[in-house]
N, C-alpha and C positions, 0 to 999 in steps of 0.2 A: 705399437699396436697396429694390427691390419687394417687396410680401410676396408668400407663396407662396402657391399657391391652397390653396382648403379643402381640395382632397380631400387633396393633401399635408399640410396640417397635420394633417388627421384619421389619415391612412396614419399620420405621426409618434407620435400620442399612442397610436395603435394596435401601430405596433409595440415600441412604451415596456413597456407592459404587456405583451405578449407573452412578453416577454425576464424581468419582474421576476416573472410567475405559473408561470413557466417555474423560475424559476432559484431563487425562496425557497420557494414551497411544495415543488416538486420534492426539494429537498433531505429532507425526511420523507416524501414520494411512495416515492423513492426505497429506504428502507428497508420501504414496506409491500411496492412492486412486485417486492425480492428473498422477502420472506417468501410473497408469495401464489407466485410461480412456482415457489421451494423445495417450497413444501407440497402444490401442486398437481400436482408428480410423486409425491409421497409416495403422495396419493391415486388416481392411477391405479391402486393396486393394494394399497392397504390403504384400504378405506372404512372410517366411522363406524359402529359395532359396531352392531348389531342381532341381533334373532334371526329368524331364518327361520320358515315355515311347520315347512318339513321340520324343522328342529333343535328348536323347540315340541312334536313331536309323539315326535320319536326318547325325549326326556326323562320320556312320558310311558310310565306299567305299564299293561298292557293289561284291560279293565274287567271286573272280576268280576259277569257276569253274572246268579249267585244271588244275590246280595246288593242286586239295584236291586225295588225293591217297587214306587215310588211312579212314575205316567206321568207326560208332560208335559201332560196336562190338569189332575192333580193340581196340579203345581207353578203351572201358569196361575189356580187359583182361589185358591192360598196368595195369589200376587201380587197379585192383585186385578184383573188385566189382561194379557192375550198379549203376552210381553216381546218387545222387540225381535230377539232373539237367544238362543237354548237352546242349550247345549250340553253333553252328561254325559261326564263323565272321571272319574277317580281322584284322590283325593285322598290320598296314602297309601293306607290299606288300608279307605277310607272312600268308594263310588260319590257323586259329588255332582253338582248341576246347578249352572253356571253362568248367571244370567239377567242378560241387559243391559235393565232396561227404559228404557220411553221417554226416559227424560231421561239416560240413557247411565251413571245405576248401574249397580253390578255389586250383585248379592243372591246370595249360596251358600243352597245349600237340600242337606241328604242323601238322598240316591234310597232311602236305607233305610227313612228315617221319615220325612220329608218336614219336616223342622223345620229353620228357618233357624238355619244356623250362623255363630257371631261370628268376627270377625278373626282371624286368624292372629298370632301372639306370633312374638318371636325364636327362643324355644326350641323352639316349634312346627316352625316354618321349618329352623333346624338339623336335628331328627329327620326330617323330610321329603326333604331333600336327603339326606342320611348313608342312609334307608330305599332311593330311590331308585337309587341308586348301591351296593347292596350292602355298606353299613354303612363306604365309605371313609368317610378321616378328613377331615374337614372341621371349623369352625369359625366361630362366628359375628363377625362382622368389628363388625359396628353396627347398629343403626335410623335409616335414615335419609328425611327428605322425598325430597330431590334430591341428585345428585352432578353430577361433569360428563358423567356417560355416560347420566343419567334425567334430562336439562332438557326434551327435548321434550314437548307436553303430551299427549303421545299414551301415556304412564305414570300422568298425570296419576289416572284410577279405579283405580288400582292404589297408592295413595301412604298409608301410609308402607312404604317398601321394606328389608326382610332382605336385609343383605350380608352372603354366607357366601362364605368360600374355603377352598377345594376344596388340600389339602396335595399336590399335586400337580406334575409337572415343572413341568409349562406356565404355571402363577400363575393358575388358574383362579378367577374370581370370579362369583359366580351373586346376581343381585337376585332374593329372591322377592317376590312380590305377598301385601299383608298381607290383602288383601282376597278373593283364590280359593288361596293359596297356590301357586300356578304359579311355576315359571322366565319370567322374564319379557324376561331380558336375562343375555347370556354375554358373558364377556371372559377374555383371556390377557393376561400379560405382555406379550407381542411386540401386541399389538393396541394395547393403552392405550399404550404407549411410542410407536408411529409415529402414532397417533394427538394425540400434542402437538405430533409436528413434521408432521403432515398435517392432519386436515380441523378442531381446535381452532384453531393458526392462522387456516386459508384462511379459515373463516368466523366468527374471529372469535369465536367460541364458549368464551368462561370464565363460568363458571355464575352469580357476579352479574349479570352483565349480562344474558344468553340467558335466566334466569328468569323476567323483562319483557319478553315478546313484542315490543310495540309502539315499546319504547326500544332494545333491542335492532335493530331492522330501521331505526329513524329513524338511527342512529349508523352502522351499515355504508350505509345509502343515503348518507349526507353525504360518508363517509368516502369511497368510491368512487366517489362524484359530484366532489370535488377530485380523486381521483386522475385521474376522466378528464379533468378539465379539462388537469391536467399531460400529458397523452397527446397531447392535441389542441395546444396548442400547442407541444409536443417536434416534432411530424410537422412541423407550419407551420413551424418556425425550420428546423426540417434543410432543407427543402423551399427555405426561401430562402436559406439558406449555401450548399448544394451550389450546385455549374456542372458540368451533367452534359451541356450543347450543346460545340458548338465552341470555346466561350471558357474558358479553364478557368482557374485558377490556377498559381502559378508551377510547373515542372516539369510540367506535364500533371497536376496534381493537382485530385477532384474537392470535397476540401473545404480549407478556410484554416486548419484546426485540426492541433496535433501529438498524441504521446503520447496520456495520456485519455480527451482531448477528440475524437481520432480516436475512439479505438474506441468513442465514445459515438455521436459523430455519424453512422459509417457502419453501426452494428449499429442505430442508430435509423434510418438511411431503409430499411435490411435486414428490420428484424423490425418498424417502429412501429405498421403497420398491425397486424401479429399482436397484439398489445400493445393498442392501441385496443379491438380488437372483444373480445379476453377480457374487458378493464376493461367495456366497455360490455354485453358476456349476464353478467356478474357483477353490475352494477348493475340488470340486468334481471330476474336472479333472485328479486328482493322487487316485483317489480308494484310500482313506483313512481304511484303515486295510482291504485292497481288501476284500473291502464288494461285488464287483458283479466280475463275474465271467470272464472269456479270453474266448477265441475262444474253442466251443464246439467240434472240430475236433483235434486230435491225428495227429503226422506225422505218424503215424503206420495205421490210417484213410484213410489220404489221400493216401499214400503207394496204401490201398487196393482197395481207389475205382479208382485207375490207372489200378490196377491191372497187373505190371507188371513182380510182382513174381521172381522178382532177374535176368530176360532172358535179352539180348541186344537186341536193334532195328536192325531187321532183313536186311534193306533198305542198299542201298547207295545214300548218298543227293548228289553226283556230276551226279549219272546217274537220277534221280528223279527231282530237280528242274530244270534246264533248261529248261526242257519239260513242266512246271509250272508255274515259278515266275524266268525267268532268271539274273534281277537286285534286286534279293534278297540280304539284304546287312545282316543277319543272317539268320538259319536255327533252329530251336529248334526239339530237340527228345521230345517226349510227349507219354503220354499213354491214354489211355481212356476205362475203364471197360474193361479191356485183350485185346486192341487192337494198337498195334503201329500205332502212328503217324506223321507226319512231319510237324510244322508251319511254313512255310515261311513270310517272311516282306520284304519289299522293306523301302527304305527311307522315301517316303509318310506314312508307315505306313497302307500300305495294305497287307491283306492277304492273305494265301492262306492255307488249311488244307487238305493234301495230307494223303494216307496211306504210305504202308512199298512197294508197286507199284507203285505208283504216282498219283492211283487214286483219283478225287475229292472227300473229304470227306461233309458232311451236315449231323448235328447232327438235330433230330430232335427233340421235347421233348417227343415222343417214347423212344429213345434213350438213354436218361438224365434223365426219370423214372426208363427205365430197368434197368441203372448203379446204382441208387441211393443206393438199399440196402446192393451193396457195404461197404456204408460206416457205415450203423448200422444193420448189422446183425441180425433180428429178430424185429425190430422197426417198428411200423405201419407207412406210408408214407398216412399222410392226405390229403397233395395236391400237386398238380406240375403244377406251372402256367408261364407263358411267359409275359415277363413287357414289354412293348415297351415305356411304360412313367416313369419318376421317379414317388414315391410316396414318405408317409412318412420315409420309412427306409432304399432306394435306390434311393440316389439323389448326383448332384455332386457339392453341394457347395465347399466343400473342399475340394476335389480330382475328380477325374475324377474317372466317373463309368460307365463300359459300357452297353448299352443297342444294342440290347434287351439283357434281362438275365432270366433265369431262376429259377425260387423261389422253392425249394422240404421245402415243410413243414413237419416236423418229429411226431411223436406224444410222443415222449420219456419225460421224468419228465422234461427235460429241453427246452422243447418247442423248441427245433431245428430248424434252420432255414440254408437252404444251398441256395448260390447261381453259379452257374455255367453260363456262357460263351458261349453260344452254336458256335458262332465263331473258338473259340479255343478248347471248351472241359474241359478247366481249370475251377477250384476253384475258384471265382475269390472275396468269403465272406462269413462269418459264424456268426450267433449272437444265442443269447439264450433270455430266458423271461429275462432275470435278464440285460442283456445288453440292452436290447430294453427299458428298462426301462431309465439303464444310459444313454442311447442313449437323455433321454426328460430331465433330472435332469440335464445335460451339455450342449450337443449340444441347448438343445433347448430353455433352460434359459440365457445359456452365450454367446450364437449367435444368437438367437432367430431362431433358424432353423424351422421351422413352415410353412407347408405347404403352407400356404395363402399366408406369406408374400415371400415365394422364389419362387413363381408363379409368383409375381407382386413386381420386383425386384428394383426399382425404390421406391417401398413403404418400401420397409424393408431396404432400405439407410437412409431415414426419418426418421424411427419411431428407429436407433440404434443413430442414430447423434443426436435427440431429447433427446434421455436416456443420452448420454456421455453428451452431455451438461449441461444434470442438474445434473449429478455427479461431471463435473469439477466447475460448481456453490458453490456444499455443500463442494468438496474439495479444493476449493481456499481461501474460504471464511473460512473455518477452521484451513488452512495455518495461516490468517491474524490472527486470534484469539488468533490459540497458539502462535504465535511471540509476539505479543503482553504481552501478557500472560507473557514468557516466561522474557520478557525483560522490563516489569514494575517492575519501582523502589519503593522500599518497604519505605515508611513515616517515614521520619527522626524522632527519639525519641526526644521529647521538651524536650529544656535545663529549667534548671529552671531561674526563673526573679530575677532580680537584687536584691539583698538586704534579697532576702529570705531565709531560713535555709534551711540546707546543709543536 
């Protein structure tokens, strides 16, 4: 008998493996691919707890303005160097400044006396919250580094954290910061609960692990990296069982499979593409060998386009807001292209943008052009435009973005893109070509972030709940397979028959 040619033996050993990466890994694919699509409706509408701007500030008492003695130049020379960030609030019934400096400490100083104040205690933290809140009953829960709701490291200067809850319908749980004593992060009942069957699952997120940034994201990258192998060749096998020409199967039928094995095989050539491309902007979620780029701005950037060149805010915020924003419940020191400034908020979360006088400030995008070359020295500034609507790449599905803003488009190799605040003056986004890209390869394959359908938001509930469905079809259905699989008994070896030799 001739042998076959190569390419056929090669097709052979090829479609061997196909079948065996398909059929044993698959069978644990299988259980992650129901848990990510379960959890991943969960999360269309209960995200992972945070606190907002706005709920930050609602929490705070609005600043007793007889009581602040000491400026922010003062505070600048306690530090020994213009922090990164100033900002005066309350502390209790105690005006304080919060300062970030360079190295991203946090330092309490009292606007009374101007004397650095130590850590916040548990019993501190309980009186604070209970003061707050008009002396409800509250309790202090523990001291803790991390939980699973503070693993990110963005808690990280704020660590060790006061768990108080709040005796309240809801199962209110408030992390203060031992470090400014602030709320730093809120939770309910109903948030922590869908939260285990939402975005702990999807991402994987149990606090041994997510506490190791770098093992953490190596184990979801692996993880999700078989999973899509199983994806790729689930689509290849469907692709070759089906007969979707003229020649079909017996009865007019387009696959060889009954039961199960149907509803695997047709919800997989139905949905597998949908299924592929989630797998694959989910495995693109962690920049796998950070193939695209971070944020195109330096803090040596941003430094310069504040421009505030190492000086203190010239002002005083007890003689300047009153005359402004009197139920300001913070003050922030701000700079903008060499010029001090002061942003007030009230608890609503309105503003107001003062100079180092208290006069009203209004940026205009005059203003926010002349600053720009600030921040790249020598770089051509193609355009500077004003959004008053989201578009494709300022939109707030997943965070809050605000508008109007500001776009300076750069002309440097990396397609720069700035956006600014004109409200505030701040930074408030930076991407590049390379991110705008991940921007579509994630955001917009793994959420379908897409202009059309986050216009018509009612449609894009439809058409992700249509996609999860037919992923939890191919994945239930694949469940049943490999159990089956797994737990069929292998055919008893025949004894031999009576009387016959041995």
């Amino acid at each position: 008998m001739a042998r076959a040619p190569w390419r056929a033996r090669v097709w052979k050993v090829v479609r061997s493996w196909l079948y065996k990466v398909h059929r044993w890994v698959g069978i644990a694919a299988c259980l992650l691919f129901a848990m990510w699509f379960a959890s991943g409706v969960v999360m269309m509408y209960v995200p992972f707890p945070s606190l907002s701007e706005r709920a930050r500030r609602e929490a705070l008492p609005p600043i007793d303005w007889s009581a602040v003695k000491i400026t922010p130049a003062e505070v600048t020379h306690a530090l020994g160097a213009p922090p990164r960030d100033l900002l005066l609030h309350m502390r209790g019934t105690e005006p304080v400044y919060r300062a970030v400096r360079s190295d991203g400490t946090l330092s309490v100083l009292s606007a009374r006396t101007g004397d650095m104040l130590p850590p916040v205690d548990g019993p501190q933290a309980l009186a604070l919250v209970r003061a707050g809140r008009g002396g409800a009953e509250a309790r202090l829960v523990e001291t803790l580094a991390r939980d699973q709701w503070t693993v990110p490291q963005s808690y990280d200067p704020h660590r060790p954290l006061h768990l108080v809850a709040l005796e309240d319908a809801a199962g209110t749980r408030l992390h203060v910061s031992s470090r400014t004593g602030e709320i730093v992060l809120r939770t309910t009942r109903a948030e922590r609960f869908w939260n285990w069957l939402g975005a702990v699952p999807h991402w994987i997120y149990v606090t041994p692990l997510r506490q190791n940034g770098t093992l953490w994201a190596n184990v979801v990258l692996w993880i999700s990296g078989l999973s899509l192998a199983v994806a790729v060749t689930g689509l290849w096998i469907g692709l070759l069982r089906a007969k979707l020409g003229r020649t079909r199967y017996a009865g007019g039928r387009v696959s060889p499979y009954r039961g199960w094995m149907l509803w695997h095989h047709m919800a997989g050539l139905a949905g597998g593409l949908a299924v592929l491309t989630f797998l694959f902007s989910g495995w693109m979620s962690l920049n796998p060998g950070n193939a695209f780029s971070r944020s195109p701005l330096s803090p040596a950037q941003m430094a310069a386009f504040e421009g505030a060149d190492g000086r203190a805010f010239p002002g005083d915020p007890a003689q300047i807001a009153p005359r402004t924003l009197p139920q300001a419940v913070e003050a922030r020191v701000t700079w903008f292209g060499g010029r001090p400034l002061l942003l007030l908020a009230d608890g609503r979360s309105r503003l107001a943008l003062v100079d180092a006088e208290g006069s009203p400030v209004v940026l205009s995008d005059a203003d926010i052009a002349a600053a720009a070359p600030l921040l790249r020295p020598g770089t051509p500034i193609l355009q500077v435009t004003r959004l008053t609507e989201a578009d494709a790449y300022w939109y707030s599905h997943h965070r809050e973005r605000p508008l109007p803003v500001v776009r300076i488009v750069f002309g440097d190799a990396q397609q720069s893109w700035v956006h600014v605040d004109p409200a505030t003056g701040r930074i408030v986004g930076s991407s590049t070509a390379s991110l705008r890209l991940y921007r579509w390869l994630y955001n917009g394959l793994h959420s379908l972030d897409l202009p059309l359908l986050l216009r018509h938001r009612p449609v894009w509930d439809g058409v992700m709940l249509a996609l999860c469905a037919a992923g939890m079809i191919i994945s239930v259905s694949g469940i049943v397979i490999g159990w089956r699989r797994l737990t069929r008994r292998k055919p008893a070896a025949r004894r031999p028959e009576a009387g016959s030799a041995s």
